[in-house]
N, CA, C and O of each residue as an XYZ file, in Angstrom:
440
protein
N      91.984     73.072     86.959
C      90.912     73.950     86.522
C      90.430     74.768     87.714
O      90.376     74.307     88.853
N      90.044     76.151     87.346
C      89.589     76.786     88.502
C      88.213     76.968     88.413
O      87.765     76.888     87.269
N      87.142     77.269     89.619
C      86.187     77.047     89.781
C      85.463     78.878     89.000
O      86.159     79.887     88.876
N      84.676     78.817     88.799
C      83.870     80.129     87.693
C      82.881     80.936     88.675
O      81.744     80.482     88.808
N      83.234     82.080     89.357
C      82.220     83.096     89.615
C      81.100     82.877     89.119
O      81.003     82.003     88.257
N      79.631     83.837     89.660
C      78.488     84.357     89.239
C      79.145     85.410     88.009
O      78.262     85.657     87.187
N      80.123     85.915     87.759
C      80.526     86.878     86.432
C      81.529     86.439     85.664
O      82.221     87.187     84.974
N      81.694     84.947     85.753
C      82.218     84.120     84.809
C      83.523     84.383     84.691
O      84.186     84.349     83.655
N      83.982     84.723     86.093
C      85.536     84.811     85.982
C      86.118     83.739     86.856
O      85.330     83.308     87.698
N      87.471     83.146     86.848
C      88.160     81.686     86.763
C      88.694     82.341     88.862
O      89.490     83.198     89.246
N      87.907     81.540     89.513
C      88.478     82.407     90.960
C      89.580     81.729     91.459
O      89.534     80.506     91.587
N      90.507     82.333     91.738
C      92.293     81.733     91.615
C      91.966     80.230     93.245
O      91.250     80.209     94.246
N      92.936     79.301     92.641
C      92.593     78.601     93.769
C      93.908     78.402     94.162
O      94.181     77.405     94.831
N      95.043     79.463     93.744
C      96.174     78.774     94.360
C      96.552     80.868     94.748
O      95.787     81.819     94.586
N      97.539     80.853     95.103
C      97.863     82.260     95.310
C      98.126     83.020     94.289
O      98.681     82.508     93.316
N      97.799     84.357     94.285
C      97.549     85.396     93.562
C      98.939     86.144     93.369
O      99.644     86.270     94.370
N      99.314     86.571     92.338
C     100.328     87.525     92.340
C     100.285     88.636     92.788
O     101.235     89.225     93.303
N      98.473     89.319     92.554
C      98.362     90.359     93.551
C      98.708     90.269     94.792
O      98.893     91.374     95.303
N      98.896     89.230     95.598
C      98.987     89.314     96.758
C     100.419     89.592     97.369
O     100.615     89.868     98.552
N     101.439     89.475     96.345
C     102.710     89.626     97.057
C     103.238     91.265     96.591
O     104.381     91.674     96.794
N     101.966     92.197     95.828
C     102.255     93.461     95.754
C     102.185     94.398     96.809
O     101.631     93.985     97.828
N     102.750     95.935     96.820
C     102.509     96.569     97.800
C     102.827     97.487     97.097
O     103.705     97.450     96.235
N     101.860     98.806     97.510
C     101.592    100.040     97.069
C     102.714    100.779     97.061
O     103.404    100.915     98.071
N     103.007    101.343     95.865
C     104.485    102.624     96.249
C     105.622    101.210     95.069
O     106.830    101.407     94.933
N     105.044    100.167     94.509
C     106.112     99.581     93.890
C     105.805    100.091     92.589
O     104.693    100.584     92.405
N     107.027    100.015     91.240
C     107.204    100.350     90.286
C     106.304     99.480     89.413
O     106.018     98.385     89.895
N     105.634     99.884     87.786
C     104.857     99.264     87.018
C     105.410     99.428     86.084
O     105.370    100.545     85.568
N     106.144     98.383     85.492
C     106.520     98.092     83.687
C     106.382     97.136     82.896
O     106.772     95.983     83.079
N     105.690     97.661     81.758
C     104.805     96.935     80.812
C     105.532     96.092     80.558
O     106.615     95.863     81.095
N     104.698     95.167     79.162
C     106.042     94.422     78.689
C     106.933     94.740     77.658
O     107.868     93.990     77.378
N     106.725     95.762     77.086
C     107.818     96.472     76.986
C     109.155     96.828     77.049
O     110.058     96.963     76.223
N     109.006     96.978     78.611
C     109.592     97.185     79.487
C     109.585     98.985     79.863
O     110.447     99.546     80.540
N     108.391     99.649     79.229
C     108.439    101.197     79.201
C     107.743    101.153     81.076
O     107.319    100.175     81.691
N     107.861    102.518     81.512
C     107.268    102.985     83.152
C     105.793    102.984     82.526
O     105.459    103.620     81.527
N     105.155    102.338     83.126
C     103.463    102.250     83.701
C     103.178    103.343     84.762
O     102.241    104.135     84.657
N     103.791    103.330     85.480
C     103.679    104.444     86.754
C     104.273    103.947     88.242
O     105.456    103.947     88.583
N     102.616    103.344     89.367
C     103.533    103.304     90.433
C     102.401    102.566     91.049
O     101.371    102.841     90.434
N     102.258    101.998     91.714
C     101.206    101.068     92.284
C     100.864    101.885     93.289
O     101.676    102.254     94.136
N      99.450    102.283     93.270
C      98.747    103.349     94.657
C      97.394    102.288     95.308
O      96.898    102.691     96.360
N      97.037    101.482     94.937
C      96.358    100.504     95.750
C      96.782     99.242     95.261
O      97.521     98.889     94.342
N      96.082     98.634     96.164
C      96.037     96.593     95.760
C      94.817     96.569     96.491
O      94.341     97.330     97.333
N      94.285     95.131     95.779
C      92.911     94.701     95.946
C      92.924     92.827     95.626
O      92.969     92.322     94.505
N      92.880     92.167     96.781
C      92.944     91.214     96.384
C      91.983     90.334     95.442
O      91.209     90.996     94.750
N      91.928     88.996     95.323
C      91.085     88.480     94.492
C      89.640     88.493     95.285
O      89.687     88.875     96.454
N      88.713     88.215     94.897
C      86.920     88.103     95.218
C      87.046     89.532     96.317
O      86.340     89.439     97.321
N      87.972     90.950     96.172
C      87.588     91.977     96.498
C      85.947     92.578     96.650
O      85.112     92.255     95.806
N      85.676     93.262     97.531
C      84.195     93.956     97.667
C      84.599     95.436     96.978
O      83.907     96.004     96.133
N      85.608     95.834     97.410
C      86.027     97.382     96.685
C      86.116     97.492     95.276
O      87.026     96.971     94.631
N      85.104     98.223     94.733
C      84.746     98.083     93.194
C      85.584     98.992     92.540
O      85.352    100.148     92.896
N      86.435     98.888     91.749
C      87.104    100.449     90.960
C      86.844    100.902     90.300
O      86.093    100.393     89.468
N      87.267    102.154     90.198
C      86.219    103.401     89.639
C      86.852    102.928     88.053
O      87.784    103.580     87.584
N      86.318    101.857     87.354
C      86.308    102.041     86.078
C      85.034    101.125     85.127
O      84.409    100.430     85.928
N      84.666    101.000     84.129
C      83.062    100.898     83.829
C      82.675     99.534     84.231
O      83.531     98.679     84.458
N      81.415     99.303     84.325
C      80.677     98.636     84.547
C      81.100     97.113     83.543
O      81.108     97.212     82.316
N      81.415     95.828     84.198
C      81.439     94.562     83.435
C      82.822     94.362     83.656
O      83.252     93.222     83.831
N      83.780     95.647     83.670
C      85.345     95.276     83.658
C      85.311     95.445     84.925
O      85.648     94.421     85.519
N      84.918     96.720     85.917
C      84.864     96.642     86.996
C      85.013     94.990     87.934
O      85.871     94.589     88.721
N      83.686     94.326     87.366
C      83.352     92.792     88.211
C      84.755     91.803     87.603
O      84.838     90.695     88.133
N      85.577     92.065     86.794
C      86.040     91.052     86.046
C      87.216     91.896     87.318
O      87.089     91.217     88.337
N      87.830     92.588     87.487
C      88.770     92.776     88.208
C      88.819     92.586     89.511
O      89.877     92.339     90.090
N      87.331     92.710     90.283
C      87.081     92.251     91.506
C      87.322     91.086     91.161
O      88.127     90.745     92.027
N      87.198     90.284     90.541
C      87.560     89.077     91.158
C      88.749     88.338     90.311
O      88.455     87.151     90.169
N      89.863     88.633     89.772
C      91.309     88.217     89.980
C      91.994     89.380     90.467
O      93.158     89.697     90.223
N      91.231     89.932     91.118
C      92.245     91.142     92.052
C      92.688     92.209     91.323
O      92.223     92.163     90.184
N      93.626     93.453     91.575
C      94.023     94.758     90.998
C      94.846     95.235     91.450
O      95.004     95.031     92.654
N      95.754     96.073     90.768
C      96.394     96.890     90.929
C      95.635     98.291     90.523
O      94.913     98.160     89.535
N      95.662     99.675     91.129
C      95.349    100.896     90.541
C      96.383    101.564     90.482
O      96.863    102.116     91.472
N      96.931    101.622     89.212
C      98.567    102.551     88.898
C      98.484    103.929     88.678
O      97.537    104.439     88.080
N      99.404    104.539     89.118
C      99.132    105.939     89.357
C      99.959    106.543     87.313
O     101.132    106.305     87.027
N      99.447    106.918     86.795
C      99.983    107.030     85.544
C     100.954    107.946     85.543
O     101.014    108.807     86.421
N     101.866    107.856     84.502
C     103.098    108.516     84.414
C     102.791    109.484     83.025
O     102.022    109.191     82.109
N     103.638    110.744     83.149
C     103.380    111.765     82.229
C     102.327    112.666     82.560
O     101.411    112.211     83.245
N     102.261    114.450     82.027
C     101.473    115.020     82.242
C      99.823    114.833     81.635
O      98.913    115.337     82.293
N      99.512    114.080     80.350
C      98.566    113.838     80.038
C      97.706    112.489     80.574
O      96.502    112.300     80.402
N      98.654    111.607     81.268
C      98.194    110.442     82.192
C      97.008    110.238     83.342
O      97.172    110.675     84.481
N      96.191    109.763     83.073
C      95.053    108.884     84.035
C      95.244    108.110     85.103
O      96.306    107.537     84.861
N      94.821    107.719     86.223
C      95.311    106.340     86.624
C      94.735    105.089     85.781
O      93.731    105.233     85.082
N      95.291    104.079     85.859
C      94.498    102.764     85.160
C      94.473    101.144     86.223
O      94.903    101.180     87.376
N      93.879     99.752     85.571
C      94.247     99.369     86.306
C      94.811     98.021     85.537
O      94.657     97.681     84.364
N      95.673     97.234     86.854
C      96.026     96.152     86.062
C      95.346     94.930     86.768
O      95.185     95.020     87.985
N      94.836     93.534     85.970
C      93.744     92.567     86.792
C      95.339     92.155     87.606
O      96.415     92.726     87.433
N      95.105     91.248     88.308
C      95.923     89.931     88.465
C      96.517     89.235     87.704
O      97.581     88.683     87.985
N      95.795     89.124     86.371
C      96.275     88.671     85.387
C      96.934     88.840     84.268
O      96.924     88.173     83.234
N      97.562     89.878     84.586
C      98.051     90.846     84.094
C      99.335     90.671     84.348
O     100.234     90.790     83.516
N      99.470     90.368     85.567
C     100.817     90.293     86.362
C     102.257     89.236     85.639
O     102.420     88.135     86.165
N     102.851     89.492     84.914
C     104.155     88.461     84.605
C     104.650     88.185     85.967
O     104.472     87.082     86.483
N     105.204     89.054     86.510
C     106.181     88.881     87.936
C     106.407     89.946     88.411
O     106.237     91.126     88.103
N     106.917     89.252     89.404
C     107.871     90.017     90.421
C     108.824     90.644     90.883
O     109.085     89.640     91.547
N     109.479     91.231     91.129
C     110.463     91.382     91.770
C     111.055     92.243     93.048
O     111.282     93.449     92.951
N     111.276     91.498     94.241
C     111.898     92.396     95.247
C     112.298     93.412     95.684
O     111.702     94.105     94.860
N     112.638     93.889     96.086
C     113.973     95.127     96.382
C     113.053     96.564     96.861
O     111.838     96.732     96.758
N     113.749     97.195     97.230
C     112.954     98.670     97.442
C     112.891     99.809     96.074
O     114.025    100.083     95.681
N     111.982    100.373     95.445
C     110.661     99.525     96.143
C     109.986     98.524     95.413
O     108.766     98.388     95.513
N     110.728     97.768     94.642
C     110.495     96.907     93.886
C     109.261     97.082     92.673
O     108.484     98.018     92.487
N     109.417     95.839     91.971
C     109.155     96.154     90.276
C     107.821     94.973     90.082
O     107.997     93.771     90.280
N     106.720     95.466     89.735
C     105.933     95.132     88.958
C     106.028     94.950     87.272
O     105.838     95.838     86.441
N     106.328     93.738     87.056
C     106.282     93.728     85.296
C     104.850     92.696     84.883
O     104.655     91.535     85.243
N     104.065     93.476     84.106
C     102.966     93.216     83.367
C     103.052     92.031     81.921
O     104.054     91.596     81.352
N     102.474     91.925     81.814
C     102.780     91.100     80.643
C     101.892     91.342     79.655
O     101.532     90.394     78.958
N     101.495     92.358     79.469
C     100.760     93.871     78.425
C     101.247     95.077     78.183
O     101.953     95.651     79.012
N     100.933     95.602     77.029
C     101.466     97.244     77.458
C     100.830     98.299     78.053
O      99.638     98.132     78.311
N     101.174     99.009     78.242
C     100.410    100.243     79.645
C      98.804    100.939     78.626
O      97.785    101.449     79.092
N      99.219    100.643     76.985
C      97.996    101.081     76.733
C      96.548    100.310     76.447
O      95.530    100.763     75.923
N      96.855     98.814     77.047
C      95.809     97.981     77.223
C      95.366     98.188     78.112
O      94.190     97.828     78.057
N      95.753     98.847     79.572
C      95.246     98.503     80.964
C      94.287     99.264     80.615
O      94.260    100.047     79.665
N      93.206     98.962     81.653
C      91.585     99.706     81.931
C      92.104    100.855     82.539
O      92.876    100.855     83.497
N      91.668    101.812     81.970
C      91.552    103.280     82.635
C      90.431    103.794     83.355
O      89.249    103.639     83.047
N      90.979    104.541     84.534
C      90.400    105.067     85.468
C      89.333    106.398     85.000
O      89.466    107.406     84.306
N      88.042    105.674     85.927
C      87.076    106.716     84.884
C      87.341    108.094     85.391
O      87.256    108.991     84.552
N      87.691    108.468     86.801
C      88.117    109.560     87.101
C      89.481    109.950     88.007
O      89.767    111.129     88.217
């Protein structure tokens, strides 16, 4: 069992999947359709708040984030929690797969 934030989120006590991401890697849903492209990471109990609303904001500070750069001309950025994360994978520049589709993630308010 993991121990519960002040915003009632589960704070990881073993390592994060965010943590083995790095910016510039590929994002695909589960699907398997393009999400976009990973332009930040934010680990878990982060101070850097993302620009998306108020309540989801705190729920992502603390199992961490991805902010994906969206794909297509009508596209937003959005974000994905930590928990979000299925896996991994290696390689240059390697693959983020979600275990949602790209139109669940929280979108970027600007």
């Amino acid at each position: 069992m993991q121990p519960i934030d002040q915003f009632g989120t589960a704070t990881p006590t073993e390592s994060s999947p965010v943590t083995r991401v790095d910016a510039g890697m590929i994002v695909v849903d589960s699907a398997g359709d393009d999400a976009g492209k990973v332009s930040a990471v934010q680990a878990p109990g982060t101070n850097v708040r993302p620009d998306t609303a108020a309540g989801v904001a705190e729920v992502l500070m603390g199992t961490g984030y991805l902010r994906i750069d969206g794909t297509g001309a009508l596209s937003n950025d959005t974000y994905a929690s930590g928990e979000q994360i299925a896996d991994i994978a290696g390689g240059e520049p390697g693959t983020v797969r979600l275990n949602v589709r790209r139109d669940e993630l929280h979108r970027a308010t600007s």
